[in-house]
Structures are given as structure tokens and as C-alpha cells.
C-alpha positions in Angstrom: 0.0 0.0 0.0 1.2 3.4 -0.9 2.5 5.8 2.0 0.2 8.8 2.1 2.1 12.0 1.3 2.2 15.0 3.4 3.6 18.2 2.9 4.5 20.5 6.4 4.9 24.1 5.3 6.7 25.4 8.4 9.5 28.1 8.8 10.4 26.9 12.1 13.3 24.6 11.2 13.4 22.8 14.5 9.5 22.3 14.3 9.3 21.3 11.0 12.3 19.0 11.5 10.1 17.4 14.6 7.1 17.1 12.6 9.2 15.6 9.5 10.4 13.0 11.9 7.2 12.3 13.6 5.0 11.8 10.7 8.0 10.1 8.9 8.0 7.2 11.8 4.4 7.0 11.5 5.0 5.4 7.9 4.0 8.6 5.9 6.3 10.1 3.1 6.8 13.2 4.3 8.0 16.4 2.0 9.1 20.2 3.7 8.9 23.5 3.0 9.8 26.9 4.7 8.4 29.2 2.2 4.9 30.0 0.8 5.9 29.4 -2.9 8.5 26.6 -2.1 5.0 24.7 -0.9 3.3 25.7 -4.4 6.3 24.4 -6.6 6.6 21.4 -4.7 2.1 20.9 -5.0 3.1 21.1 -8.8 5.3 18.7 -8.7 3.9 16.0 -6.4 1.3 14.9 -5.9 0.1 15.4 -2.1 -2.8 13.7 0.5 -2.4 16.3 2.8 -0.8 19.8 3.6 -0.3 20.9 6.9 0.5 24.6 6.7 1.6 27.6 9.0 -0.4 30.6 8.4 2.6 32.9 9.2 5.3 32.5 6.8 8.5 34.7 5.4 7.0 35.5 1.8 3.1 34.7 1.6 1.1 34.2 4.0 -1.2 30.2 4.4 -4.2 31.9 3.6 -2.8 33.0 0.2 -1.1 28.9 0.0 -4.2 27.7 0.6 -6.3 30.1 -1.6 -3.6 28.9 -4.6 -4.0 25.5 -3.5 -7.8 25.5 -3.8 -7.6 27.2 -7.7 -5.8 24.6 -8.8 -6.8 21.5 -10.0 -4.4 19.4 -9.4 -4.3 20.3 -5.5 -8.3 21.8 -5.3 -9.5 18.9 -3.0 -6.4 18.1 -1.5 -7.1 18.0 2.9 -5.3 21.4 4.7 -4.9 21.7 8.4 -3.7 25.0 9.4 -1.1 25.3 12.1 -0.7 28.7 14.2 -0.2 30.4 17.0 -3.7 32.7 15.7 -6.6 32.1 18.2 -8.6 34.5 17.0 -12.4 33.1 15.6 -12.3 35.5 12.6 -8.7 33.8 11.3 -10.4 30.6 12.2 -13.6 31.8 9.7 -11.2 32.9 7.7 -9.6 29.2 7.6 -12.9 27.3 7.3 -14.0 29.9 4.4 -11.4 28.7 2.2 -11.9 24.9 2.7 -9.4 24.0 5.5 -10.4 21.0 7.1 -8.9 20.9 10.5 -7.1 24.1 12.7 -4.9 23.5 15.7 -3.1 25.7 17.2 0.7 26.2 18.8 1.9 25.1 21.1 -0.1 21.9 20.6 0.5 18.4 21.6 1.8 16.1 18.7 -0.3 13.5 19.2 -3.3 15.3 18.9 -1.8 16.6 15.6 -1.4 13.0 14.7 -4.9 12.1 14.6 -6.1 14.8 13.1 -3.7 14.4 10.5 -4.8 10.7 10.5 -8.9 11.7 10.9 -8.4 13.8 7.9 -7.0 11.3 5.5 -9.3 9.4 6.6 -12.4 10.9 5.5 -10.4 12.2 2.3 -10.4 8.9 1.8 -13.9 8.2 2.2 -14.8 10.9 -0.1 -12.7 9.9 -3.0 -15.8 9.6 -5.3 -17.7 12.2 -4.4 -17.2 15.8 -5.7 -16.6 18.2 -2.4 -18.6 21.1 -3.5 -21.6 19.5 -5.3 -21.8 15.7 -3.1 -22.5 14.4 -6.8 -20.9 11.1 -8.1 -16.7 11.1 -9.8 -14.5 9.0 -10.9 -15.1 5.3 -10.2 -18.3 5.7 -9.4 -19.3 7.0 -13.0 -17.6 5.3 -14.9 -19.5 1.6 -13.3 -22.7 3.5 -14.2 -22.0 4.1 -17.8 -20.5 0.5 -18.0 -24.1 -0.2 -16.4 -25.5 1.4 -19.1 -23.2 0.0 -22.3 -24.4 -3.6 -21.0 -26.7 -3.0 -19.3 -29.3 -3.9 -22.5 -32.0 -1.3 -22.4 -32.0 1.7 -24.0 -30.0 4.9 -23.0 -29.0 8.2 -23.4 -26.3 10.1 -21.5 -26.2 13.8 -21.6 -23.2 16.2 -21.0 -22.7 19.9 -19.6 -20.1 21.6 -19.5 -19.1 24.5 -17.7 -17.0 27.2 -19.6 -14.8 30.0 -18.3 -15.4 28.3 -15.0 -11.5 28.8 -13.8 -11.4 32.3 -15.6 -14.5 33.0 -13.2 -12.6 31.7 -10.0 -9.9 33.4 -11.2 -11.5 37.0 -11.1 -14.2 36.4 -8.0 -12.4 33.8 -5.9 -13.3 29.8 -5.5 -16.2 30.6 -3.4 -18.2 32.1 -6.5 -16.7 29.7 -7.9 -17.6 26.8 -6.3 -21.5 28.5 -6.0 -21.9 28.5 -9.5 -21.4 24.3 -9.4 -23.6 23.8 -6.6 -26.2 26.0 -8.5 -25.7 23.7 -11.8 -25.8 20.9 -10.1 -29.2 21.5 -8.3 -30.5 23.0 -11.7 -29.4 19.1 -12.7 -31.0 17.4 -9.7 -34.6 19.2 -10.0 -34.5 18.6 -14.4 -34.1 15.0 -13.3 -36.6 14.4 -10.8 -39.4 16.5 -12.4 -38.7 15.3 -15.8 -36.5 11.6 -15.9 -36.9 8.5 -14.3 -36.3 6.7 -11.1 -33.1 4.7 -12.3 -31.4 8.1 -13.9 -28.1 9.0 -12.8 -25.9 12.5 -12.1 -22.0 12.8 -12.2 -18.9 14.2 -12.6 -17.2 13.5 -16.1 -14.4 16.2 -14.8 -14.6 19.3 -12.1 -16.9 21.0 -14.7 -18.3 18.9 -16.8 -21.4 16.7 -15.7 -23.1 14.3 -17.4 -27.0 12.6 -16.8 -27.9 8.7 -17.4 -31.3 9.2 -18.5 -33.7 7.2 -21.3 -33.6 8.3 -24.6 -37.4 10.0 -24.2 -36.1 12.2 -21.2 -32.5 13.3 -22.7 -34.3 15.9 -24.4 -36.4 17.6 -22.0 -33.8 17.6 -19.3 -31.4 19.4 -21.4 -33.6 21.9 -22.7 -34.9 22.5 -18.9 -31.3 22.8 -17.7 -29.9 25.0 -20.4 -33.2 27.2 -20.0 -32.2 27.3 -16.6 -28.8 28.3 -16.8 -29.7 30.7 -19.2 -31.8 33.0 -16.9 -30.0 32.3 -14.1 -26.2 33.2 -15.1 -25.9 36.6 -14.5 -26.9 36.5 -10.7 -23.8 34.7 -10.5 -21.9 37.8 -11.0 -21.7 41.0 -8.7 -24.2 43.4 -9.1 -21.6 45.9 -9.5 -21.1 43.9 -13.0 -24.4 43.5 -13.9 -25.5 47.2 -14.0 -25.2 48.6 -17.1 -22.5 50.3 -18.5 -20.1 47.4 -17.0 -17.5 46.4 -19.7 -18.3 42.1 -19.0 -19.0 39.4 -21.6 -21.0 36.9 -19.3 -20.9 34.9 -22.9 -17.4 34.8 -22.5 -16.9 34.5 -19.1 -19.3 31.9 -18.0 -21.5 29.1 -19.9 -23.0 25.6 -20.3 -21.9 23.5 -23.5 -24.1 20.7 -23.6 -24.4 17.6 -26.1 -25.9 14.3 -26.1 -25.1 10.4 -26.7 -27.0 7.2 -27.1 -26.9 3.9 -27.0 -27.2 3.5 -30.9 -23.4 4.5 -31.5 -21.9 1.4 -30.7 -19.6 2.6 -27.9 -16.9 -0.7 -26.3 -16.4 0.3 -23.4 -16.2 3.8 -21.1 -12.9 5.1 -22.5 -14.8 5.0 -25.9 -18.1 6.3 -24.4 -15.5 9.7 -22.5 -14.6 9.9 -26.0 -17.2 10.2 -27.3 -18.5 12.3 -25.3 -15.9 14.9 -25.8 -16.4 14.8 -29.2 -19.8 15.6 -29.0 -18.9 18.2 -27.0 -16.7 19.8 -29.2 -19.1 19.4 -32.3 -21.1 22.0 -30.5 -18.2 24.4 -29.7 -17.8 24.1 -32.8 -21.5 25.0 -33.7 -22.0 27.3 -31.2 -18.7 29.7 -32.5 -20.4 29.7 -35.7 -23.7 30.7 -34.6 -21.9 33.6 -32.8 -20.1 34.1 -36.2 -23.2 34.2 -37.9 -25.3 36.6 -35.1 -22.2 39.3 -35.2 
């Protein structure tokens, strides 16, 4: 079994030598860093289970680390438990806000950091398949359902939405807005499906910002009309009203929208890697189409 990876971001040589040699005798493989952008090189180039991170360091500060860990998405989901001196609630809101999962606080016992540590791989672990922000099916978990449906012998349709611009958005109003927008997608999703598809139909993750719906082929349809309708009248709430009153130089077009195509079971798909492929080219068919209706409109 693999040795979880942690990384201690700690400018306290003698403490983050302790901690290295603690957590290293408890059988993780343990990586170190003194500086705030040391710890993002070293997320870029390794992949981590856990990050425990100082808030007070000699460049940038954890907050900033953290906020940079959770915009990235190789590192978005990855478990951080601050380490501080702070006390104060508000840094601890603060903390919370941006997705840390645990906060202790110096001086602290190192046992107690130990299970915590341990407590939070833990449920990392338990979460695996399910997205963080939306509680929808990933991974393993959607890939048995579309194997379900390829052999499944009934008939099928799976359709795909795609969220564009969704990392330019984070990128200009933070991974909160960011992470709202999915949850609002994903309950547009959850009410299209029970209202208009059927007991056995199924919502996922194909990536961070793409989902896709099991449905029968007499539902597809309607649920993606309903969704994209949805979408549609909903997207600019999204933004700030400072941005939405007029005058305001944004392209929510641009910024912010929901690709979607459809499948079915007619298209003689092998396996999942096929199906993925599928859909991605389905996808891009209506890029494609979509740029040239734009072409056509301007």
C-alpha cells in the first residue's frame, strides 16, 4: 500500500524538523517547505494527500497557500490543516472559508496533531468519489454506471454539460463564487431530473466542470432543454451586481456558460474510455457549432 504524502509548510526549522520525523516514523512520506511558494512548486510537482501549513510564513502568507492550492486543480481537494499560533475566531472563519479541514493551534500536543492528521486522511479517503462542493458522483463511481448502461441492454442516453470560463470566473471572483456556481448547476441538474427523468437516472462528474445525466432516450431531451433554460436566466446573478449594472464592460458569454451535447446507446460505444470519447467529441461538435452561430449573429 502506498505511503500517504504530506507536505509540512513550516519556517520553524526545528519544528518542521520534529514534525518531519514524527510523521515520517508514522510510515507517511513526508515532504518540507519553509516558504509559501517553495510549498506551491513542490504541490506542482507532487502529488500530495495532505498539507499541513503555518499561516505565518516569510514571503506569503497560508491563507494566500491555501487560496492557490484551492484554484488549482491538481491540488483543489487536496485536505489542509492549518497550524498557528492565531486564536482568534475571525482567522479561524477565515480558515474554514477557504476549505481548510482541521485548525490546531501552537503550542499543541503532537499526538493530537497525529490524529487529526490521521482523521483527515481518513475521510479524504472516504470521499474519494464524491465531488466536495456539489456531493455528486466522480471517478469510479461514474464510470461503473455508464459501464451499467453500455451492458446493461435497455436503452440509454447520457447527456453532457459543460461549464466554460469556469476557472477564468474563480480566477477573477475567488473559489467561493466559484464553487456556488457548481452547486447551482448541479441543483438546476437534480430538480431537471426528478421532475422530468426516471427513477433509475443517474448525475456525475465526467471532470470538475463537466457533468453528465444517465437518462432514457425519451427524457435526454427535455432535461437538457430544462437545464440549459435554466442556466440561461440564471447566469448573470452569478456575477456582482456591481457587473451586472449597465455600462459594465463584461461578456458573461465569455466569461461563464453551459456547453451541452448528447449520446445514445445506438453508437456502438466498447467500453467507457470510448463512451468519454465520445462524449468529448460531442462536445466539441457544439463548440464548434456554437462559434459559428456567434459568427453568424455578429
Amino acid at each position: 500500500m502506498t505511503q500517504p504524502r504530506i507536505l509540512i509548510v513550516e519556517d520553524d526549522g526545528d519544528l518542521a524538523e520534529l514534525l518531519e520525523a514524527h510523521f515520517s516514523t508514522e510510515k507517511y512520506d513526508v515532504l518540507t517547505a519553509a516558504w509559501g511558494a517553495e510549498a506551491l512548486e513542490i504541490a506542482q510537482a507532487e502529488p500530495l494527500n495532505l498539507v499541513v501549513l503555518d499561516i505565518r510564513l516569510p514571503d506569503i502568507n497560508g491563507y494566500e497557500v491555501c487560496r492557490q492550492l484551492r484554484l488549482n486543480r491538481r491540488t483543489q481537494d487536496v485536505p489542509i490543516v492549518f497550524l498557528t499560533e492565531k486564536r482568534d475566531r475571525v482567522d479561524k472563519l477565515h480558515g474554514l472559508e477557504l476549505g481548510v479541514v482541521d485548525y490546531i493551534t501552537k503550542p499543541f500536543d503532537v499526538r493530537e496533531l497525529r490524529l487529526r492528521v490521521r482523521n483527515a486522511l481518513a475521510r479524504a479517503n472516504q470521499r474519494a468519489f464524491i465531488h466536495h462542493t456539489t456531493e455528486l458522483p466522480e471517478g469510479v463511481l461514474v464510470d461503473e454506471r455508464m459501464t451499467r448502461a453500455l451492458h446493461g441492454g435497455s436503452p440509454w442516453s447520457i447527456v453532457v454539460f459543460s461549464l466554460r470560463g469556469l476557472e477564468d470566473f474563480r480566477e477573477r471572483y475567488g473559489f467561493v463564487a466559484g464553487d456556488d456556481v457548481l452547486r447551482a448547476v448541479a441543483l438546476m441538474l437534480r430538480n431537471a431530473v426528478r421532475e422530468l427523468g426516471g427513477e433509475d437516472d443517474f448525475i456525475g462528474h465526467l471532470d470538475h466542470d463537466t457533468f453528465v445525466v444517465v437518462t432514457q432516450p425519451e427524457h435526454a431531451e427535455a432535461i437538457r432543454e430544462r437545464v440549459q433554460t435554466k442556466m440561461h436566466y440564471s447566469r448573470e446573478f452569478f456575477y456582482p451586481v456591481s457587473d451586472r449594472e449597465a455600462g459594465t464592460p463584461i461578456a458573461f458569454d465569455d466569461m461563464l456558460r453551459l456547453d451541452t451535447a448528447m449520446v445514445g446507446d445506438g453508437q456502438g460505444y466498447a467500453d467507457t474510455n470510448g463512451l468519454r470519447a465520445g462524449l468529448a467529441e460531442a462536445l466539441a461538435r457544439a463548440n464548434d457549432d456554437s462559434a459559428l452561430d456567434d459568427e453568424d449573429v455578429s
